[in-house]
VMD Tcl script that builds the backbone (N, CA, C; Angstrom):
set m [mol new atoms 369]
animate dup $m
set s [atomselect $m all]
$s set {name element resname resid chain x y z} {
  {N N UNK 1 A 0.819 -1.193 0.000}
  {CA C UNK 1 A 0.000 0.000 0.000}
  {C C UNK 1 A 0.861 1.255 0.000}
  {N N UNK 2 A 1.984 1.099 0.551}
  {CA C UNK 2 A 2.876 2.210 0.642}
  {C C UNK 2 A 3.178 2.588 -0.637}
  {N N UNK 3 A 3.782 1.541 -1.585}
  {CA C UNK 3 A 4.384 2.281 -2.767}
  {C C UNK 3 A 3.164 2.441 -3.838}
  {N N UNK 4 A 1.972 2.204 -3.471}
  {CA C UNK 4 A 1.135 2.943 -4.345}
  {C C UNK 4 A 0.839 4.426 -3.786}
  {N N UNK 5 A 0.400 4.695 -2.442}
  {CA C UNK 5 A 0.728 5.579 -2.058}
  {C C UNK 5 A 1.587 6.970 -3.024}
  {N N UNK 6 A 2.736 6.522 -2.633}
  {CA C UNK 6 A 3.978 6.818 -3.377}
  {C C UNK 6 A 3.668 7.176 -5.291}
  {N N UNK 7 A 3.202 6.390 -5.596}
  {CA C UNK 7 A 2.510 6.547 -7.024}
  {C C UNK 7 A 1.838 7.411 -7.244}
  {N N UNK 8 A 0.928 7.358 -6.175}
  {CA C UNK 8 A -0.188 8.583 -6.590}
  {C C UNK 8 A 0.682 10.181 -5.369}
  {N N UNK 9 A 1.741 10.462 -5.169}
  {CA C UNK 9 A 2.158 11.446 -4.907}
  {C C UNK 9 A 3.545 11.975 -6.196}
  {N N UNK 10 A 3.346 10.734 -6.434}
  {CA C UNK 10 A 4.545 10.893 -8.258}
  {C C UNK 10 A 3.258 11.123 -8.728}
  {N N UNK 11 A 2.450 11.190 -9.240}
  {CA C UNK 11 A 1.124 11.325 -10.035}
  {C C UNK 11 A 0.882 12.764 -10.136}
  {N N UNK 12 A 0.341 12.949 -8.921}
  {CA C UNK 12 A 0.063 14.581 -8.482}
  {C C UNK 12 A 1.280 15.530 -8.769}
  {N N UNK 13 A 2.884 15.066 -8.491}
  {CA C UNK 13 A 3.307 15.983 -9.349}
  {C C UNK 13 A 3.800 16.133 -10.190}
  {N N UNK 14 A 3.435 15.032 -10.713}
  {CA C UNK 14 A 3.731 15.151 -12.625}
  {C C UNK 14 A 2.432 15.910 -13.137}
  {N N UNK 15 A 1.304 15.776 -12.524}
  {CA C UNK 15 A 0.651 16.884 -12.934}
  {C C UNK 15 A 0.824 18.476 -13.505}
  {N N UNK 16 A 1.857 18.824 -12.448}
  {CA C UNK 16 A 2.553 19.822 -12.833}
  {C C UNK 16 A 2.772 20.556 -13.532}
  {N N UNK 17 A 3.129 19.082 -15.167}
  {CA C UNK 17 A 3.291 19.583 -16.119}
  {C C UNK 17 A 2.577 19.355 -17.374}
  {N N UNK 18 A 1.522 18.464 -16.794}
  {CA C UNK 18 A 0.025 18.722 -17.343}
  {C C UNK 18 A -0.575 19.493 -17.018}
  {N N UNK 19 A -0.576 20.671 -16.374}
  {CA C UNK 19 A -1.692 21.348 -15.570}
  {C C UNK 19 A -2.442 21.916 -16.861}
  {N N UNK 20 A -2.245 22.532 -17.949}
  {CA C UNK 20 A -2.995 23.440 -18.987}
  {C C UNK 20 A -3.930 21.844 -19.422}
  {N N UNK 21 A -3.703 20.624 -20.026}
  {CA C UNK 21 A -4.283 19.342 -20.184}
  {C C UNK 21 A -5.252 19.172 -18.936}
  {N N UNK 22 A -5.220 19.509 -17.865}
  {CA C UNK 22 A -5.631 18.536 -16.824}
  {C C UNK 22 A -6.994 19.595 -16.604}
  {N N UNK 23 A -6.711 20.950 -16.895}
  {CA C UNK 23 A -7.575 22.006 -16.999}
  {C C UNK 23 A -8.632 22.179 -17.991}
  {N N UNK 24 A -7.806 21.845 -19.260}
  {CA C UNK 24 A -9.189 21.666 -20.194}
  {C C UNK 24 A -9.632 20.500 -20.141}
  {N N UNK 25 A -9.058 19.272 -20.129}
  {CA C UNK 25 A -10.134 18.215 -19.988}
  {C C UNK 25 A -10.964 18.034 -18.535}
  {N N UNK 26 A -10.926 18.923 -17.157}
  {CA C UNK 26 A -12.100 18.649 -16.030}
  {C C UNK 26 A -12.355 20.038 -16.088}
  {N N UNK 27 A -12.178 21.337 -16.697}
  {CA C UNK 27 A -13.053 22.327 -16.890}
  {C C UNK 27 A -13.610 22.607 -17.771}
  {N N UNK 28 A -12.625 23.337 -19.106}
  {CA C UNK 28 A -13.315 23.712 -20.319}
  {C C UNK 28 A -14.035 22.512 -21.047}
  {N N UNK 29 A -13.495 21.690 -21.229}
  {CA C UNK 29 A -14.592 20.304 -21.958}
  {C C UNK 29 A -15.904 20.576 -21.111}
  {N N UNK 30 A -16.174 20.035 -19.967}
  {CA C UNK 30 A -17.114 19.862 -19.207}
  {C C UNK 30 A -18.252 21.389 -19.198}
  {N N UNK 31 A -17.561 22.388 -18.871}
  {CA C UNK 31 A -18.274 23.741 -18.687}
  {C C UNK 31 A -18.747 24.415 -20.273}
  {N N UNK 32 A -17.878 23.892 -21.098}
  {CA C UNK 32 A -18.277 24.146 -22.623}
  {C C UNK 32 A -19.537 23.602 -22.954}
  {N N UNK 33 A -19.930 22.248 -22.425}
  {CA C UNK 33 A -21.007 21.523 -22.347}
  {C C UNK 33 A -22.225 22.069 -22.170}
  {N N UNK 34 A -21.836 22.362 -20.909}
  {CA C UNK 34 A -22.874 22.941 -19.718}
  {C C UNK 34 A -23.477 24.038 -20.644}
  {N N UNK 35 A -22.652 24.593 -21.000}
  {CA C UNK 35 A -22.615 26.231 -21.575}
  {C C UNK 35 A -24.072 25.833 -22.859}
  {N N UNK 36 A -23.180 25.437 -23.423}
  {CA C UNK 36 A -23.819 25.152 -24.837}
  {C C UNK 36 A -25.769 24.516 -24.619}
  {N N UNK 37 A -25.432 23.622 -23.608}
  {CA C UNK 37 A -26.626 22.985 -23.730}
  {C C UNK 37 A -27.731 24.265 -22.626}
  {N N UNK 38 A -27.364 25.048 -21.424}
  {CA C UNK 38 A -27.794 25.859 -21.479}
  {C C UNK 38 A -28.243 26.599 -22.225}
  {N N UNK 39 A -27.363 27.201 -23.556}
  {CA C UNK 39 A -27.854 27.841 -23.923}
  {C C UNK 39 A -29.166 27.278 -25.366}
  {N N UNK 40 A -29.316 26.205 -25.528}
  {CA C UNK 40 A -30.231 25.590 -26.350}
  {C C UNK 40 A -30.985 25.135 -25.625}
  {N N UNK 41 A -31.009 25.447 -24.260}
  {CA C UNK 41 A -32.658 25.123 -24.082}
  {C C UNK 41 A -33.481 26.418 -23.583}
  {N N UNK 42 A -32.985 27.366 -24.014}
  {CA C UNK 42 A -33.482 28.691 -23.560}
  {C C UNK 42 A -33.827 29.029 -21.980}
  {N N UNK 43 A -35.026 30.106 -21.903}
  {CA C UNK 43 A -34.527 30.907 -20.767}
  {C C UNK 43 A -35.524 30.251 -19.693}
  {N N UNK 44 A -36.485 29.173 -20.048}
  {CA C UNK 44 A -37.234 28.595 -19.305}
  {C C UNK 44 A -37.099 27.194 -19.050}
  {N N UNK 45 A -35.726 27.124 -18.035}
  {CA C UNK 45 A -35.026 25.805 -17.360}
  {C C UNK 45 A -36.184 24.971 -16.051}
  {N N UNK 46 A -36.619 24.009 -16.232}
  {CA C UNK 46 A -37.287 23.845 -15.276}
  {C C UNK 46 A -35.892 22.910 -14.070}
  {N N UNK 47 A -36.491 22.746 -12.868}
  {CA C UNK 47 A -35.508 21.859 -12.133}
  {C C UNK 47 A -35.547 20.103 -12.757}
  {N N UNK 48 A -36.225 19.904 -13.667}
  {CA C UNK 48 A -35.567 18.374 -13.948}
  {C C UNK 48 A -34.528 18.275 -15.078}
  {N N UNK 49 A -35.037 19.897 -16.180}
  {CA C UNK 49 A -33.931 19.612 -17.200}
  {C C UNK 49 A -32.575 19.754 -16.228}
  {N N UNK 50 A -32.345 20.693 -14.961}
  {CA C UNK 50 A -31.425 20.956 -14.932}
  {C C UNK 50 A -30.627 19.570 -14.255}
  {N N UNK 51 A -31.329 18.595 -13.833}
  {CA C UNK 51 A -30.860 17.649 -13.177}
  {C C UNK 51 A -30.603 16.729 -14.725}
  {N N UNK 52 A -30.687 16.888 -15.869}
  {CA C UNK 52 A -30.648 16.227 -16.719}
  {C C UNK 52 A -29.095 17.488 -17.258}
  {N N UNK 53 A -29.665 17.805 -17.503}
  {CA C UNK 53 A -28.091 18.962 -17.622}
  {C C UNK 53 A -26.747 18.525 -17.101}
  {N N UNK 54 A -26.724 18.283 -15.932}
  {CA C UNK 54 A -26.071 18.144 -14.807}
  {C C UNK 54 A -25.215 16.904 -15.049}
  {N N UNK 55 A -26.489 15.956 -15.127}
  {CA C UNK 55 A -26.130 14.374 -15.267}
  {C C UNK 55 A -25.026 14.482 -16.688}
  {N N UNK 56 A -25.725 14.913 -17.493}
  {CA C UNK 56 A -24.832 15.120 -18.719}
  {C C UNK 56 A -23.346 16.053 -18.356}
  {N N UNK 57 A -23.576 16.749 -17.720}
  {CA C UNK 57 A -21.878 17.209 -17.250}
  {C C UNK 57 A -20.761 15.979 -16.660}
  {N N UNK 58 A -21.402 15.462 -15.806}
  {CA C UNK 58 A -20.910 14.686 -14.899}
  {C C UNK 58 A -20.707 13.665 -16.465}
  {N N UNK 59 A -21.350 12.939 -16.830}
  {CA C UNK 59 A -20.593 12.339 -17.656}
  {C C UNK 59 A -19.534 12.545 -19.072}
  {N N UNK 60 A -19.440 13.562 -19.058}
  {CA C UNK 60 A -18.500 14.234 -19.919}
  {C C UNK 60 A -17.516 14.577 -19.123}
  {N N UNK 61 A -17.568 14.633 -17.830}
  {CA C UNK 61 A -16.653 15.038 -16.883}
  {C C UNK 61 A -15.666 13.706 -16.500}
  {N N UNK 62 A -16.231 12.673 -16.394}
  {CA C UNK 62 A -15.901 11.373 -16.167}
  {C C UNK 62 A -15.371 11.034 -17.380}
  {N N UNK 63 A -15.634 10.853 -18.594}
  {CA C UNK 63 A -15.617 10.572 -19.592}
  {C C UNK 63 A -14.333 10.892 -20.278}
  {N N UNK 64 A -13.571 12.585 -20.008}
  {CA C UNK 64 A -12.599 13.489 -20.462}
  {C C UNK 64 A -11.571 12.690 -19.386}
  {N N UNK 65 A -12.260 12.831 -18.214}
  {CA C UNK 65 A -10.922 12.711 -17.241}
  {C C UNK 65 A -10.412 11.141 -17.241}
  {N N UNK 66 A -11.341 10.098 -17.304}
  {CA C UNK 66 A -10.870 8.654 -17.412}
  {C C UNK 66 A -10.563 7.706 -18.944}
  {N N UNK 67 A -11.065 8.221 -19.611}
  {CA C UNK 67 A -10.966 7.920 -20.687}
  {C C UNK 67 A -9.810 8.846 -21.469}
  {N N UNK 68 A -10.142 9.747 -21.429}
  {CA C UNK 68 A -9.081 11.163 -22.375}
  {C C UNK 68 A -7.719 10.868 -21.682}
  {N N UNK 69 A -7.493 11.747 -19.956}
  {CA C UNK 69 A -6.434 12.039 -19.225}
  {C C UNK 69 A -5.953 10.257 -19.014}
  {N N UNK 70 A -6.614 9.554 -18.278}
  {CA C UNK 70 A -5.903 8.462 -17.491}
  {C C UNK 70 A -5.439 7.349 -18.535}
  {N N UNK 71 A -6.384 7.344 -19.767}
  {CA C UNK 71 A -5.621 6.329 -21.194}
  {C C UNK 71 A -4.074 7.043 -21.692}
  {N N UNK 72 A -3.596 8.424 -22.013}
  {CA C UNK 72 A -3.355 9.242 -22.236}
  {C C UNK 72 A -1.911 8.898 -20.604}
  {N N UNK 73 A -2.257 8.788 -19.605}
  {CA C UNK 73 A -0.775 8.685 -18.956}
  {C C UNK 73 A -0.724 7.640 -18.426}
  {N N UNK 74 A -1.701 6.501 -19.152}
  {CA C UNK 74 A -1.194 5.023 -19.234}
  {C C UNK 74 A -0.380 4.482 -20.034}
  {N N UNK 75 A -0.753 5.262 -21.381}
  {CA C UNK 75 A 0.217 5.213 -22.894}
  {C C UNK 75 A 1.712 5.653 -22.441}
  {N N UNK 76 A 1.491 6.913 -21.363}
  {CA C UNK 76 A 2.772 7.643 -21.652}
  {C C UNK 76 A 3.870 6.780 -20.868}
  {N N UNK 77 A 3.022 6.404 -19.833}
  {CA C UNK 77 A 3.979 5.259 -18.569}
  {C C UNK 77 A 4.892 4.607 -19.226}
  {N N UNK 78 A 4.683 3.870 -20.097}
  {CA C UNK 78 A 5.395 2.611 -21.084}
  {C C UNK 78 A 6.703 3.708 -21.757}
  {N N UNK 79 A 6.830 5.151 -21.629}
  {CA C UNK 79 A 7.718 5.805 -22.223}
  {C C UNK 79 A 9.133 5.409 -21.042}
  {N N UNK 80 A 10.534 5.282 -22.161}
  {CA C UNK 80 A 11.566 4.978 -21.231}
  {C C UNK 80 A 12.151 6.363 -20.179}
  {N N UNK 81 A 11.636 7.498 -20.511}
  {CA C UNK 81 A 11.805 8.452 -19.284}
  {C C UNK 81 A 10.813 8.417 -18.235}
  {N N UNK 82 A 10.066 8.153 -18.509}
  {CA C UNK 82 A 8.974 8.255 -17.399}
  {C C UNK 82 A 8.972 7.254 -16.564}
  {N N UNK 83 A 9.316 5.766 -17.284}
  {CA C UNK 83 A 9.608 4.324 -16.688}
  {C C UNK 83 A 10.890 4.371 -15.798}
  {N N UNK 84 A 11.981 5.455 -16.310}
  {CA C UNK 84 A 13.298 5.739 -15.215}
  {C C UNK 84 A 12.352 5.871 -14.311}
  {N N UNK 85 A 11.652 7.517 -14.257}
  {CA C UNK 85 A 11.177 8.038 -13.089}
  {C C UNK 85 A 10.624 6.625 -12.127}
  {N N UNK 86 A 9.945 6.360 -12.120}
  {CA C UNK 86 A 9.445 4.972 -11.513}
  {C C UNK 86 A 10.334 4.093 -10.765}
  {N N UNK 87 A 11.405 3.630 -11.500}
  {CA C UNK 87 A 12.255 2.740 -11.334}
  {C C UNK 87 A 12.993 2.715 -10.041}
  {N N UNK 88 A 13.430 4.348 -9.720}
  {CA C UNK 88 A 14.017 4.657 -8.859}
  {C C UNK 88 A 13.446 4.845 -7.558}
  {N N UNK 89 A 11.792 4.701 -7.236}
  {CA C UNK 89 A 11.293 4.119 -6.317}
  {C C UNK 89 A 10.679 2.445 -6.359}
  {N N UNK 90 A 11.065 2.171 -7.308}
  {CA C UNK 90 A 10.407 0.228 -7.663}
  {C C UNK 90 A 9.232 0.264 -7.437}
  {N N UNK 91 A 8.349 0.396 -8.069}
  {CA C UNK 91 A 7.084 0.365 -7.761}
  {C C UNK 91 A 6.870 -0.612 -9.158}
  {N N UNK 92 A 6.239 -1.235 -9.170}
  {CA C UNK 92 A 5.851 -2.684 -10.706}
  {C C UNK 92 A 5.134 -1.572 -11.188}
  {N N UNK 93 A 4.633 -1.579 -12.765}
  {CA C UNK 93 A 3.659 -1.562 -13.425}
  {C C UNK 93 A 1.939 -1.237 -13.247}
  {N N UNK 94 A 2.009 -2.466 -12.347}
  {CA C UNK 94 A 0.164 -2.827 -11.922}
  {C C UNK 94 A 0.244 -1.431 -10.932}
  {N N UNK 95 A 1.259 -1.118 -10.116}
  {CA C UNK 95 A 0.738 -0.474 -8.696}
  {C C UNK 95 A 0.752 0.993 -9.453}
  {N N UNK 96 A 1.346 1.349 -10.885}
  {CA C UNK 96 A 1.669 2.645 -11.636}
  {C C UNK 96 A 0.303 2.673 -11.871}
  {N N UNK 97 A -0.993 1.401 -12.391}
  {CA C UNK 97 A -1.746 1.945 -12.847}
  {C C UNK 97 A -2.597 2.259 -11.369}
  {N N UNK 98 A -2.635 1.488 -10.344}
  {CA C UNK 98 A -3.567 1.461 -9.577}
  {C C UNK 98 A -3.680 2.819 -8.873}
  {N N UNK 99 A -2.358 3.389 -9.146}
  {CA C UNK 99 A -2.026 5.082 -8.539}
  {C C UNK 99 A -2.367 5.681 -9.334}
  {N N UNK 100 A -2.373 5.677 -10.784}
  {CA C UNK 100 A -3.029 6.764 -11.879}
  {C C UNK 100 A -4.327 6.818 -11.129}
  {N N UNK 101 A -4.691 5.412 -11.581}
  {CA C UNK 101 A -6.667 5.418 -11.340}
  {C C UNK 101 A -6.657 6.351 -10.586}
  {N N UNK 102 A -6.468 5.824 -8.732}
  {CA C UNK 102 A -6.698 6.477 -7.582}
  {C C UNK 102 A -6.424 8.221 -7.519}
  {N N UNK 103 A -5.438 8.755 -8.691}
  {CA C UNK 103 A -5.288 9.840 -8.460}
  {C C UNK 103 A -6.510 10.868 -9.717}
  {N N UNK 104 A -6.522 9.957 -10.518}
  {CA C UNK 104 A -7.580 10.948 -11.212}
  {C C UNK 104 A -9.109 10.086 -10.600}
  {N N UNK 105 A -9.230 9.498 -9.588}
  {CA C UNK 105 A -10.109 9.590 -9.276}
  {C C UNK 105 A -10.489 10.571 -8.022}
  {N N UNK 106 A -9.309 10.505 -7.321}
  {CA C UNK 106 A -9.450 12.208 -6.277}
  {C C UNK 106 A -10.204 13.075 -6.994}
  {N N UNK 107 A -9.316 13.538 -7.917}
  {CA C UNK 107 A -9.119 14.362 -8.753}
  {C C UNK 107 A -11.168 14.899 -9.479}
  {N N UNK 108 A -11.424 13.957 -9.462}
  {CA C UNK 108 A -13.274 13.806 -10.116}
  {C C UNK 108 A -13.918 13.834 -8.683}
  {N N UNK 109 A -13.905 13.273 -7.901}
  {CA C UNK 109 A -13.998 13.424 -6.913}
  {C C UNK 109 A -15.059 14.494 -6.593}
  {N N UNK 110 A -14.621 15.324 -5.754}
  {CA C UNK 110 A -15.549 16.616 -5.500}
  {C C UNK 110 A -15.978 16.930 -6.824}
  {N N UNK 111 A -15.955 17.493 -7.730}
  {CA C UNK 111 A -16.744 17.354 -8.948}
  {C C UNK 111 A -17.956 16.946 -8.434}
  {N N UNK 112 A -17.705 15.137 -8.901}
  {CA C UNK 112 A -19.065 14.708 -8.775}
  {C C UNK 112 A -19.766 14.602 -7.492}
  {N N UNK 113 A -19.168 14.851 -6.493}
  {CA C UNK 113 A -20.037 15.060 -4.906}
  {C C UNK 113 A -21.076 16.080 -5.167}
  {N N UNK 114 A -20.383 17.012 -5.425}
  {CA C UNK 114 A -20.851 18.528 -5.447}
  {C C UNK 114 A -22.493 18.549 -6.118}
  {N N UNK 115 A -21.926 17.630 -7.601}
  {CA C UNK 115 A -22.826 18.255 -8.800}
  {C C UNK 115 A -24.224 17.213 -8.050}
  {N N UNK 116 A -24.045 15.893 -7.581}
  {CA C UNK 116 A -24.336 14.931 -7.162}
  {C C UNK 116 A -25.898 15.755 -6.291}
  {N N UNK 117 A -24.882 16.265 -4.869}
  {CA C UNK 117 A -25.404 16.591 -3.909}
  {C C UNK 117 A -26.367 18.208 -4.305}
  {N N UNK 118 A -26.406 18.869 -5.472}
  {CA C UNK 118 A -26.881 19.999 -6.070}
  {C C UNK 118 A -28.248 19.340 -6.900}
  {N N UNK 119 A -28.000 17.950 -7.280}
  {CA C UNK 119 A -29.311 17.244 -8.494}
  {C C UNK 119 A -30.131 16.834 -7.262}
  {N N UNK 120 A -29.255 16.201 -5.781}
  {CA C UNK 120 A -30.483 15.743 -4.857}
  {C C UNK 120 A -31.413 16.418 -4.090}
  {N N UNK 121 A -30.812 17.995 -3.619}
  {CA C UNK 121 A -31.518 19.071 -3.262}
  {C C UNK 121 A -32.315 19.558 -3.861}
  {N N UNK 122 A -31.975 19.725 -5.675}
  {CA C UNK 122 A -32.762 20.337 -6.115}
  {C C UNK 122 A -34.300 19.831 -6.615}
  {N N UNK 123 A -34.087 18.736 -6.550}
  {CA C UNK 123 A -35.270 18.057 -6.932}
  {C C UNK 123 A -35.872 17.731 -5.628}
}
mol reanalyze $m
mol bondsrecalc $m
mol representation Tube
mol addrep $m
């Protein structure tokens, strides 16, 4: 458990130098959404479209960040600089991915609490 641990604190700051990537795929993708479909359903939103709205964020949100970001620095892992980085704490393969997951799943995390806990109030 430790050296996954460890994985997902190599994770977070290799972020670093994804941050402009890590920004458009859990903001602008997601809020572009929002945006757009707001604005095609005009100015009379009732509270279920918006829980239908919502739902549709959240899965574009999920969608960018696990599919787009976490395929995307599963590919990159297998690169021989990035595989140094690794090496020099020994961590296998399996525990590289089990720390990606865990860290872009923080990462969605509040996201979907938030949007979650906003569809159950509001309705």
């Amino acid at each position: 458990m430790d050296k996954i641990k460890i994985g997902v604190e190599i994770e977070f700051k290799s972020l670093r130098i994804y941050w402009l990537q890590l920004f458009v795929v859990l903001f602008l993708l997601p809020f572009s959404y929002l945006f757009i479909m707001l604005l095609s359903s005009g100015r009379n939103i009732s509270k279920g479209q918006i829980a239908t709205l919502l739902t549709g964020y959240l899965i574009v949100t999920m969608a960018s960040a696990f599919i787009n970001m976490l395929s995307l620095r599963i590919t990159n892992t297998k690169q021989p600089e990035v595989l140094e980085l690794y090496s020099t704490y020994s961590i296998t393969f399996p525990q590289i991915i089990v720390s990606q997951c865990i860290t872009y799943t923080l990462l969605l995390l509040p996201i979907i609490i938030v949007v979650f806990l906003y569809i159950i109030f509001s309705l």
